[in-house]
N, CA, C and O of each residue as an XYZ file, in Angstrom:
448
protein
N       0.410      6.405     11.628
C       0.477      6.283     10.181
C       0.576      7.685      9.587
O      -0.109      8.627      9.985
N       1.342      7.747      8.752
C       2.012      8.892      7.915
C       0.016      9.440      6.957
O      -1.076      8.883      6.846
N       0.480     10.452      6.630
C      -0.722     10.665      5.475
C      -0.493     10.034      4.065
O       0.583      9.651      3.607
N      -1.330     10.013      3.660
C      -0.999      8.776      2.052
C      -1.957      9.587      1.263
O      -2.862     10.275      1.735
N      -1.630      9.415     -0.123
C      -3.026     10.085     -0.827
C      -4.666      9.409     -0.398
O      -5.608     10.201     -0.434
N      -4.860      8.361     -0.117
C      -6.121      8.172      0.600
C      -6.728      8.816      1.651
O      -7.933      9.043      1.757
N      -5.744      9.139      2.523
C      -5.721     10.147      4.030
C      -6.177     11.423      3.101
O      -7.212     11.921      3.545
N      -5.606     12.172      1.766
C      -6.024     13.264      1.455
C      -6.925     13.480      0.609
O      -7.364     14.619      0.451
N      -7.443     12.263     -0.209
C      -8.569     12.471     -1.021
C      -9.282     12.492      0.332
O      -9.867     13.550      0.561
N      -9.362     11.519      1.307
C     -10.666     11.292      2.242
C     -10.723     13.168      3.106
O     -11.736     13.528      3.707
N      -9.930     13.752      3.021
C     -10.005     14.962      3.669
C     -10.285     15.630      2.472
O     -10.043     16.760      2.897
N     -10.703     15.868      0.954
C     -10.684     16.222      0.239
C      -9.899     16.949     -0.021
O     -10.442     17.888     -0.603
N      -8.555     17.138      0.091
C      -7.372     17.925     -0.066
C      -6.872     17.689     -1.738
O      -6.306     18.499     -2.472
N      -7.222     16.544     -1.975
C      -6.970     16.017     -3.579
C      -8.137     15.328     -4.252
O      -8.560     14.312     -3.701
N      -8.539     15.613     -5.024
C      -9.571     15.061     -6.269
C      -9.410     14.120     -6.287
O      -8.291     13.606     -6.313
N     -11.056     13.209     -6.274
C     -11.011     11.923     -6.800
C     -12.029     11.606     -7.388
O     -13.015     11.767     -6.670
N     -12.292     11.165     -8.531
C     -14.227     10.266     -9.173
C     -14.448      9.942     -7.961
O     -13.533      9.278     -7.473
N     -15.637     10.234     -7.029
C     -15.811      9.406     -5.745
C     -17.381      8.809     -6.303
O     -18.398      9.368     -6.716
N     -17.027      7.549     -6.101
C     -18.584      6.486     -6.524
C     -19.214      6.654     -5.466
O     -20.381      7.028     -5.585
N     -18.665      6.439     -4.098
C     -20.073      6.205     -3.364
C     -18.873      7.116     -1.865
O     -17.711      7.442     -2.109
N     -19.475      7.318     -0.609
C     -19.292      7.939      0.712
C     -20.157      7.711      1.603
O     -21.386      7.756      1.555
N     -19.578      7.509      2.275
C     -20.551      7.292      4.119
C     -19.762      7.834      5.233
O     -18.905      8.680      4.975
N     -19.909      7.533      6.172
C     -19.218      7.711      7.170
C     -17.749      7.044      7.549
O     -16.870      7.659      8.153
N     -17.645      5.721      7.102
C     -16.611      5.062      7.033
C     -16.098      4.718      5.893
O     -14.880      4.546      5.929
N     -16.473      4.600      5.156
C     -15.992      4.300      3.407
C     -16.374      5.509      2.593
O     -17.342      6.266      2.670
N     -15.486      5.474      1.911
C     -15.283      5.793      0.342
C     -15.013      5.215     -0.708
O     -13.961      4.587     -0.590
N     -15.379      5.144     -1.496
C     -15.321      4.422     -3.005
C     -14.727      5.700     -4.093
O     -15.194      6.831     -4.229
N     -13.690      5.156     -4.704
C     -13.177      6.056     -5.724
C     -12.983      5.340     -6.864
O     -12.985      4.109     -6.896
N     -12.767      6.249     -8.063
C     -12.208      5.398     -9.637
C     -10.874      5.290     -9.217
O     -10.308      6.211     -8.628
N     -10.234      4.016     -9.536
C      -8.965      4.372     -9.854
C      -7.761      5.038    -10.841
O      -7.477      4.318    -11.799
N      -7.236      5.934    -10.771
C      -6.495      6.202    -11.742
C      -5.781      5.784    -12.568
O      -5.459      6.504    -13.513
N      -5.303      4.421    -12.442
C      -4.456      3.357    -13.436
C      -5.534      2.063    -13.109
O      -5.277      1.063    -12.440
N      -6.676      2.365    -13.718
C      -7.437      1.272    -14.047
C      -6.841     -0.253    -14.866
O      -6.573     -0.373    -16.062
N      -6.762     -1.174    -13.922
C      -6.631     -2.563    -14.522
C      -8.055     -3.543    -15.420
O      -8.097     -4.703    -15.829
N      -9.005     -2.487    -15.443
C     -10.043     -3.177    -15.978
C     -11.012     -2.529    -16.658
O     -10.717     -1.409    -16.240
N     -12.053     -2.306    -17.465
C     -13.118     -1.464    -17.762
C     -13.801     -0.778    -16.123
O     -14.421      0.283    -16.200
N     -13.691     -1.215    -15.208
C     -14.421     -0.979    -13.912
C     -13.262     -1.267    -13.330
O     -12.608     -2.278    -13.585
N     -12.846     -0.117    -12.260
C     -11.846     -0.329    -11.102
C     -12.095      0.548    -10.402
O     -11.842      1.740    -10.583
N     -12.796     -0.116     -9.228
C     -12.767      1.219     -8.189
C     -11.937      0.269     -6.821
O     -11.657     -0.922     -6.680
N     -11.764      1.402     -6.047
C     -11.101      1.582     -4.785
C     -11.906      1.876     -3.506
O     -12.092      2.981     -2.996
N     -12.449      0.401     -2.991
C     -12.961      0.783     -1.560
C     -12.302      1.359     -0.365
O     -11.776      0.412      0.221
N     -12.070      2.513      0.304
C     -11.341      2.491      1.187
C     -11.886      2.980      2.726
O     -12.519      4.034      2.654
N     -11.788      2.529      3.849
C     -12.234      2.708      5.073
C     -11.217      3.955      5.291
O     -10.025      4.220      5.136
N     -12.756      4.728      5.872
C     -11.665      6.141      6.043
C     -10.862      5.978      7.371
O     -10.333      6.975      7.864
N     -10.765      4.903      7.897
C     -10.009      4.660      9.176
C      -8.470      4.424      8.577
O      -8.260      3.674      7.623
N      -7.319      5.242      9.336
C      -6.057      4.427      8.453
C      -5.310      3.947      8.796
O      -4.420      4.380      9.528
N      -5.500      2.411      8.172
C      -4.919      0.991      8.878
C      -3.999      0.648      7.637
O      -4.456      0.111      6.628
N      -2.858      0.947      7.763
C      -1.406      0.839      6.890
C      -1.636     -0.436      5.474
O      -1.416     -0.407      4.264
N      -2.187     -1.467      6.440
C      -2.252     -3.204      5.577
C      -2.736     -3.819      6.313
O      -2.902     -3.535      7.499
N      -2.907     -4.332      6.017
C      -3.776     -6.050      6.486
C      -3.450     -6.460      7.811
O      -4.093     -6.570      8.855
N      -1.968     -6.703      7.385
C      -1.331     -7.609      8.635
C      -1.298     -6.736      9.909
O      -1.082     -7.308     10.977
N      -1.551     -5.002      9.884
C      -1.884     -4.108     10.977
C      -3.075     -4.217     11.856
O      -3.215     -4.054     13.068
N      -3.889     -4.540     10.905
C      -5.577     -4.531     11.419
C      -5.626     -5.213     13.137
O      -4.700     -5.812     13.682
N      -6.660     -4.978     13.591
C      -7.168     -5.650     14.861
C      -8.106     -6.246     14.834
O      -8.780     -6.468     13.828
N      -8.358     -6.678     16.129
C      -9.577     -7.597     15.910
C     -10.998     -6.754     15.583
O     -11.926     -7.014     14.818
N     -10.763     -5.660     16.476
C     -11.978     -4.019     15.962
C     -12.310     -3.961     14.639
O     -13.465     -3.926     14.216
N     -11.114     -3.950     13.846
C     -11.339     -3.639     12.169
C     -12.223     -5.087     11.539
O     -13.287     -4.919     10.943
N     -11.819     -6.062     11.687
C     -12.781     -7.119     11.251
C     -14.182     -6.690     10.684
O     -14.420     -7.255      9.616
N     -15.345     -5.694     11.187
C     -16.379     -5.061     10.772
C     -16.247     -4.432      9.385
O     -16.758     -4.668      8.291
N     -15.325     -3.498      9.871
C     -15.169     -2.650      9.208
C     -14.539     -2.827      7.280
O     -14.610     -2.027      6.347
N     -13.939     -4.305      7.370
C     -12.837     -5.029      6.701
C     -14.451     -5.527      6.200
O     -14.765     -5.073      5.100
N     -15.286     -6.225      6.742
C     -16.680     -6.838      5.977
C     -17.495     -5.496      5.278
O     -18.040     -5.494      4.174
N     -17.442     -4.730      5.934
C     -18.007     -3.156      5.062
C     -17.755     -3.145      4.071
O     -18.599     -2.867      3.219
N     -16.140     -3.525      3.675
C     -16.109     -2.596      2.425
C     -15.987     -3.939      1.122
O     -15.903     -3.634     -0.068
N     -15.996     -5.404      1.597
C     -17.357     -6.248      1.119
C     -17.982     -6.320      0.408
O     -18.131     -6.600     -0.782
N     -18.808     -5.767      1.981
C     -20.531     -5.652      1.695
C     -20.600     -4.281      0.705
O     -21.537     -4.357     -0.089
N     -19.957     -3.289      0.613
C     -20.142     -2.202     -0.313
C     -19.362     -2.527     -1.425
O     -19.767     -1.966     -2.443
N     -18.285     -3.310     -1.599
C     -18.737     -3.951     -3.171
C     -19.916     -4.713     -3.458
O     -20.547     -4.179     -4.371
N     -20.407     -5.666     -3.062
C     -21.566     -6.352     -3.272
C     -22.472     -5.330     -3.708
O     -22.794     -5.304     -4.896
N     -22.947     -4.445     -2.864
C     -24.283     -3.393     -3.025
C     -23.918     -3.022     -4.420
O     -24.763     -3.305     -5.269
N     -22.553     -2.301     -4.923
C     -22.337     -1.615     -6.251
C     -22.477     -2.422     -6.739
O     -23.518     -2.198     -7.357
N     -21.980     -3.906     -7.108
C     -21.949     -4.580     -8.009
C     -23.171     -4.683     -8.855
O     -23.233     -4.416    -10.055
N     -24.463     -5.245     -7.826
C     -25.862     -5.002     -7.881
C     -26.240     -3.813     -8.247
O     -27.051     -3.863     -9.171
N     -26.009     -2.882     -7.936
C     -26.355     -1.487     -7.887
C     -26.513     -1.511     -9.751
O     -27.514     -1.411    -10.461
N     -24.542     -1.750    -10.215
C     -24.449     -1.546    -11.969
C     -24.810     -2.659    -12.497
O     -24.845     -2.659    -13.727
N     -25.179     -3.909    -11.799
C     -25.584     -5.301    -12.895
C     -24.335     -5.602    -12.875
O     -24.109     -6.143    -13.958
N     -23.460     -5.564    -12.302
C     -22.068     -6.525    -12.947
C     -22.260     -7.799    -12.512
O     -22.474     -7.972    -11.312
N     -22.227     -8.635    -13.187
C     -22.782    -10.268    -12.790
C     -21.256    -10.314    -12.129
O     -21.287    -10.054    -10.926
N     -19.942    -10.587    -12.647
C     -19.207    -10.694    -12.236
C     -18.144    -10.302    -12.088
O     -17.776     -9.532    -12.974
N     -17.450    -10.504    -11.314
C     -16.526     -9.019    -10.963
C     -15.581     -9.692     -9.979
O     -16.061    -10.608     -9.310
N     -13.904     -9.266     -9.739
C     -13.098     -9.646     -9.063
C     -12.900     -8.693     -7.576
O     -12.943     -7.483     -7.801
N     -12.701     -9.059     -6.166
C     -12.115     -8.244     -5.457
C     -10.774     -8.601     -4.769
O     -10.438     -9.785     -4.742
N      -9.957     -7.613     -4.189
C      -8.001     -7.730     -4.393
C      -8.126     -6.751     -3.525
O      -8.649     -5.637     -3.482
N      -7.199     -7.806     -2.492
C      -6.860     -6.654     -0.996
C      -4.954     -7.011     -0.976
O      -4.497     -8.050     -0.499
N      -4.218     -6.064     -1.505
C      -2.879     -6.398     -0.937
C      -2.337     -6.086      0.459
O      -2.852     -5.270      1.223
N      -1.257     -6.807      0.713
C      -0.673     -6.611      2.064
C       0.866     -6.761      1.715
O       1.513     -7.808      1.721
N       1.319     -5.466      1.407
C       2.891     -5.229      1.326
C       3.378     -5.221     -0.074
O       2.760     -5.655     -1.046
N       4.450     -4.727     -0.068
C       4.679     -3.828     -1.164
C       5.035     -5.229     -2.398
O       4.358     -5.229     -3.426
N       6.038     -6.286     -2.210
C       5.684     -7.397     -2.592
C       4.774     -7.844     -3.612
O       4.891     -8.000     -4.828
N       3.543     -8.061     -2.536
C       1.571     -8.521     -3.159
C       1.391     -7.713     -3.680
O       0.264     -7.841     -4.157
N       2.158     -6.071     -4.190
C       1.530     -5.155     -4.991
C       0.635     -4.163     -4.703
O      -0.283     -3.773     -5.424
N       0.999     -3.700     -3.419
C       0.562     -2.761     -2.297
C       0.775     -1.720     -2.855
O       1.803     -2.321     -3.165
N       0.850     -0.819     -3.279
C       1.429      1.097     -3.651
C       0.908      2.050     -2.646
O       1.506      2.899     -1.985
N      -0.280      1.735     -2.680
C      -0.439      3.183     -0.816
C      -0.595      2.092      0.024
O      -0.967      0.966     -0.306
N      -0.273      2.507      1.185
C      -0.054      2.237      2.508
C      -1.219      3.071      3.182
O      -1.266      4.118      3.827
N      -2.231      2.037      2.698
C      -3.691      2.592      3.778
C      -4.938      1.410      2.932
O      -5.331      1.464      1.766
N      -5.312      0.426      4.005
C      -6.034     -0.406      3.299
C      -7.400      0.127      2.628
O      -8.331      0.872      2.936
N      -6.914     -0.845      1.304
C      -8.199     -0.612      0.298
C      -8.708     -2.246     -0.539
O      -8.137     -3.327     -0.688
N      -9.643     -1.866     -0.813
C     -10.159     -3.071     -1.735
C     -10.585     -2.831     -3.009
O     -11.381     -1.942     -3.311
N     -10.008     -3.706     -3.866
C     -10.359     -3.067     -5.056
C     -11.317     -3.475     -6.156
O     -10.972     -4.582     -6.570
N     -12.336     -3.038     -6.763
C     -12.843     -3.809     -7.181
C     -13.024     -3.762     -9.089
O     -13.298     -2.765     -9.758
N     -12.793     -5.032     -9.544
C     -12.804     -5.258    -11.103
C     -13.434     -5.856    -11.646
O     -13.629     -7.036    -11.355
N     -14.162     -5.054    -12.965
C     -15.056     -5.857    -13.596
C     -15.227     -5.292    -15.115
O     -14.649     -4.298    -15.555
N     -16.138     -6.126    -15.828
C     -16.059     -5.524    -17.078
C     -14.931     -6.137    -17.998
O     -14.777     -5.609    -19.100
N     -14.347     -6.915    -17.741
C     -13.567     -7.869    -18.718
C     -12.886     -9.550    -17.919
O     -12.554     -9.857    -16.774
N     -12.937    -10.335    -19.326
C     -12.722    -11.724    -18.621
C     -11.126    -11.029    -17.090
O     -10.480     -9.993    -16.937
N     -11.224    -12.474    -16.317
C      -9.770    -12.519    -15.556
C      -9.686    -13.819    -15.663
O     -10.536    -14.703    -15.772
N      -8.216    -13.810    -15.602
C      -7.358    -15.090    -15.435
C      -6.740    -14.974    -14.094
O      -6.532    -13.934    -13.469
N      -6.428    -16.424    -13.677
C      -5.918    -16.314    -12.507
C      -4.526    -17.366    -13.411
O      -4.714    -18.133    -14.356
N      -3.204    -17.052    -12.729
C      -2.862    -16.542    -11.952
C      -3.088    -14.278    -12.581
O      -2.939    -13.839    -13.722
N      -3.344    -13.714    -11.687
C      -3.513    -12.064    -12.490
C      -1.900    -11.987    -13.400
O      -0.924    -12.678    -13.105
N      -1.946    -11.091    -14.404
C      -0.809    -10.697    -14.773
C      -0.869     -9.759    -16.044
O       0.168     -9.297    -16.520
């Protein structure tokens, strides 16, 4: 996998609001926020999309989850949306899986 701006915020080569860091995740603001609250879970492992993953990543894919859940709790957001794309299509823009998370105003489904 090529480097993507995720590959270089996670090397800190480029600035990001970073909410939260561990060893395997990072949490960032997003820059074209779709909501009052949009952040960007991303496993610093770099797995292109979805349909790349292995059976290994499965953990790692519940991590970043379970680390929305913790924030959610963390700010009180009773409720809140999470959105994993796979290909450019579903509305993918980097090519390095992330999860995203939204809150802070009603959603409709279908999104638009």
């Amino acid at each position: 996998m090529s480097d993507t701006l995720f590959t270089k915020i996670i090397r800190k080569e480029i600035p990001a609001k970073i909410e939260y860091e561990d060893e395997e995740v990072i949490v960032i603001h997003d820059i074209n926020p779709q909501a009052p609250v949009h952040l960007l879970i991303i496993p610093k492992k770099p797995i292109d999309r979805i349909a790349h993953m292995e059976a290994g990543d499965a953990a790692l894919l519940g991590k970043l989850i379970y680390r929305a859940k913790l924030l959610a709790e963390q700010k009180k957001w009773k409720d809140y949306r999470l959105v994993l794309n796979n290909g450019e299509e579903a509305g993918q823009s980097v090519f390095h899986v992330h999860l995203h998370l939204l809150s802070g105003r009603p959603m409709k489904w279908p999104p638009g």
